[in-house]
C-alpha positions as CSV (number, residue, x, y, z in Angstrom):
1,X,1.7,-26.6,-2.2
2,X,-0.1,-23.1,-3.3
3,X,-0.7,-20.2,-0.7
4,X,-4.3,-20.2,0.5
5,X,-5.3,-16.5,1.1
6,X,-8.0,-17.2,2.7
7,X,-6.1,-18.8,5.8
8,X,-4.5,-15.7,6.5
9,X,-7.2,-13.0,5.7
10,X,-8.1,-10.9,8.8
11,X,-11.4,-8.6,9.4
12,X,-10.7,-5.2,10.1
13,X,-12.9,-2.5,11.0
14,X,-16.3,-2.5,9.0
15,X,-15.9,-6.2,8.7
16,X,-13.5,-5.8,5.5
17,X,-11.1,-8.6,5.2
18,X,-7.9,-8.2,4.6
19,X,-4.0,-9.6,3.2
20,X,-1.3,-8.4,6.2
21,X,1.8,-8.0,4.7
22,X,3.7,-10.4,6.4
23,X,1.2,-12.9,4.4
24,X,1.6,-11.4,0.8
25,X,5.8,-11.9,1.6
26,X,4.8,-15.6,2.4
27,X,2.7,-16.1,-0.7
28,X,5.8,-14.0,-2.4
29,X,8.6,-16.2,-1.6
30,X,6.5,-19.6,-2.2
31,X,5.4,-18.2,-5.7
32,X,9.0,-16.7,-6.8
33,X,11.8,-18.3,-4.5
34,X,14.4,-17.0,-6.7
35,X,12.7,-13.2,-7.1
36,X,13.8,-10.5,-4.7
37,X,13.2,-7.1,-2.6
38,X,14.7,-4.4,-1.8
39,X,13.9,-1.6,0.4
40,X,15.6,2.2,0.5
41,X,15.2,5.1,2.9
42,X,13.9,8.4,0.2
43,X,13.7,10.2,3.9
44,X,14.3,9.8,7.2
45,X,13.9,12.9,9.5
46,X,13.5,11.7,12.6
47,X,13.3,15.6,14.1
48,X,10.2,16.1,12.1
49,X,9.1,12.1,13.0
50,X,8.4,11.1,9.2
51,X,9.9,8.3,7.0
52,X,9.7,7.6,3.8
53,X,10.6,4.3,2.4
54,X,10.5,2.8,-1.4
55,X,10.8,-0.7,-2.2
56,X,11.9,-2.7,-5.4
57,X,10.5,-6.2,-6.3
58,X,12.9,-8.0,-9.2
59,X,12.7,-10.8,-10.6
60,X,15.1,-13.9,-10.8
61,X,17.0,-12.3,-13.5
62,X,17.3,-8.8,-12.0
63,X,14.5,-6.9,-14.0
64,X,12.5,-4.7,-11.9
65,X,9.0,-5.8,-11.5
66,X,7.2,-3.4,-8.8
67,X,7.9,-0.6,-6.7
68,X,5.9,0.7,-3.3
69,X,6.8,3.9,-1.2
70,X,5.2,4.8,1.7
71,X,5.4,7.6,4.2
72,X,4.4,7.7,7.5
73,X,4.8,9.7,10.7
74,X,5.5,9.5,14.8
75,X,2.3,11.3,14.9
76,X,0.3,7.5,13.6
77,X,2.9,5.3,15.0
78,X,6.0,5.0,17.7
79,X,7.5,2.5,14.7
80,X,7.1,4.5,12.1
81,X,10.2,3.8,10.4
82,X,9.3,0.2,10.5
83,X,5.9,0.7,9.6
84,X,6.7,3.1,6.4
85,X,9.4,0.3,5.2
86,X,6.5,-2.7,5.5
87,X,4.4,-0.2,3.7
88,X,6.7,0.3,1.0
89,X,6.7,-3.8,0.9
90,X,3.2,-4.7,0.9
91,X,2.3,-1.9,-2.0
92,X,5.1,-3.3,-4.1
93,X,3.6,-6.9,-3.9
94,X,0.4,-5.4,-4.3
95,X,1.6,-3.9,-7.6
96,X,2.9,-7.5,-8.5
97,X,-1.0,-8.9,-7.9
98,X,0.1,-10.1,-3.9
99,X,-3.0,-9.2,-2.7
100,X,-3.9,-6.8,-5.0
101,X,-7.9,-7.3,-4.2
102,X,-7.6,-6.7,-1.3
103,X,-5.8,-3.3,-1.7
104,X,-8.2,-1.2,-4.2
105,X,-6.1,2.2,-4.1
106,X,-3.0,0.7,-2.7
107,X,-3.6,3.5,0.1
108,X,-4.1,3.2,3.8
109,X,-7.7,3.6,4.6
110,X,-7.7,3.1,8.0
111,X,-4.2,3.1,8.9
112,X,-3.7,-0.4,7.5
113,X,-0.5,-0.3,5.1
114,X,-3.3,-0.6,2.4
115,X,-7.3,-1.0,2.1
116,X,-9.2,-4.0,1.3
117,X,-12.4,-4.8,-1.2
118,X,-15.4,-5.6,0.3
119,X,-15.8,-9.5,0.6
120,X,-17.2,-11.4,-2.1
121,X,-14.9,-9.4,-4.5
122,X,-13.4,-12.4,-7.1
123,X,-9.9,-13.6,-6.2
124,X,-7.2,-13.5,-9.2
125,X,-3.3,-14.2,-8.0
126,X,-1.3,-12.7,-10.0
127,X,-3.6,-9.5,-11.1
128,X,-3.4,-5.9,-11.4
129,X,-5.8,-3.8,-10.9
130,X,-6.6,-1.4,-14.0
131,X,-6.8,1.9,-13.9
132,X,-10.9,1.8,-15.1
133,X,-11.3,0.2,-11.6
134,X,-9.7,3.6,-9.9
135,X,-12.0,5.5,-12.4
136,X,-15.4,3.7,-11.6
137,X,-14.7,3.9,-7.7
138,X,-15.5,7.1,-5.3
139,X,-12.4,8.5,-4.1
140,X,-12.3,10.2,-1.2
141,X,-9.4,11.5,1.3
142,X,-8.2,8.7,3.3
143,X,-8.0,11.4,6.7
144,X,-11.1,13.5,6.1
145,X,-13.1,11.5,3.7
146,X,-13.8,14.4,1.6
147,X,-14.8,13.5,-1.9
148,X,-11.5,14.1,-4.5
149,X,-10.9,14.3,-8.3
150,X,-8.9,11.3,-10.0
151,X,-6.0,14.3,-10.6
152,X,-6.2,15.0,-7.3
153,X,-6.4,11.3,-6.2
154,X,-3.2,10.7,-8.5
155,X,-1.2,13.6,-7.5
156,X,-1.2,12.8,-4.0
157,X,-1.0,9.1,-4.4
158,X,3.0,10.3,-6.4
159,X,3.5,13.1,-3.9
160,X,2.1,11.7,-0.3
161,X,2.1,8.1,-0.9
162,X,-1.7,8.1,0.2
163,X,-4.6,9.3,-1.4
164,X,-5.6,12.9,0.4
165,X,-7.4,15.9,-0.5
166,X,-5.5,19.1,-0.9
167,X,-6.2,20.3,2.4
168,X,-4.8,17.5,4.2
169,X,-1.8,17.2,1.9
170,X,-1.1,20.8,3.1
171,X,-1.4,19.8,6.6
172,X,1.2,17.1,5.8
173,X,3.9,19.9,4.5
174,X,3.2,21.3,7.2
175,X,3.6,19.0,9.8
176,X,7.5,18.2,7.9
């Protein structure tokens, strides 16, 4: 039997729909029941309230396919060590073409582990977004919606986890 996304999309704000997580691992393990993830701590400071978590999809014979890492703090949520480990999870599948559409910039828009396209956007399983598709888009700072450069949006996306403009990625290394 094949996974049908659209039986477990969800709207979110602005009437987007979008892939939970828990659904990608679903569509994950009936698409590659002999494929694997793993999941590491990179940083846990739970002084500071942050976490940072990576995650590795392989395949059947070991080879790594996808990574994620997320980062997230007390400050967005009491579970945030749960909450930056899922991340970590969902962008890895997303980066395997697990809901891929439905997460543009693989970042966390509105607090969701990643953003969705606008409906009506053509479903592919198994894609990967090119980066053309990152080029053609506005890109603007997930916190203060300020417009950003692709450098800056690819910087931050490496360092953060989350595309944000310089002034809120300061505000982050501050807040460590």
């Amino acid at each position: 039997m094949s996974f049908d996304v659209k039986k477990h999309l969800i709207r979110v704000q602005g009437g987007k729909e979008y892939l939970p997580v828990a659904s990608r691992l679903v569509w994950f393990r009936e698409s590659h029941p002999d494929w694997g993830i793993e999941t590491r701590p990179v940083e846990l400071n739970v002084d500071k309230g942050y976490a940072v978590y990576e995650a590795f999809v392989y395949n059947g014979e070991g080879k790594l396919m996808a990574k994620g890492t997320k980062m997230e703090t007390a400050r967005g949520f009491a579970d945030y060590v749960e909450k930056a480990e899922t991340g970590s999870i969902g962008r890895a599948l997303a980066v395997c073409g697990f809901g891929t559409q439905f997460t543009p910039e693989l970042d966390e828009g509105e607090r969701l582990v990643d953003s969705p396209l606008p409906i009506g956007e053509p479903f592919m399983a198994g894609s990967k977004m090119g980066s053309s598709a990152i080029e053609d888009e506005h890109l603007a700072c997930t916190e203060c919606h300020k417009e950003m450069t692709k450098g800056q949006f690819d910087y931050s996306m490496r360092a953060f986890g989350a595309g944000l403009c310089p002034a809120c990625q300061r505000s982050r290394v501050r807040a460590r």
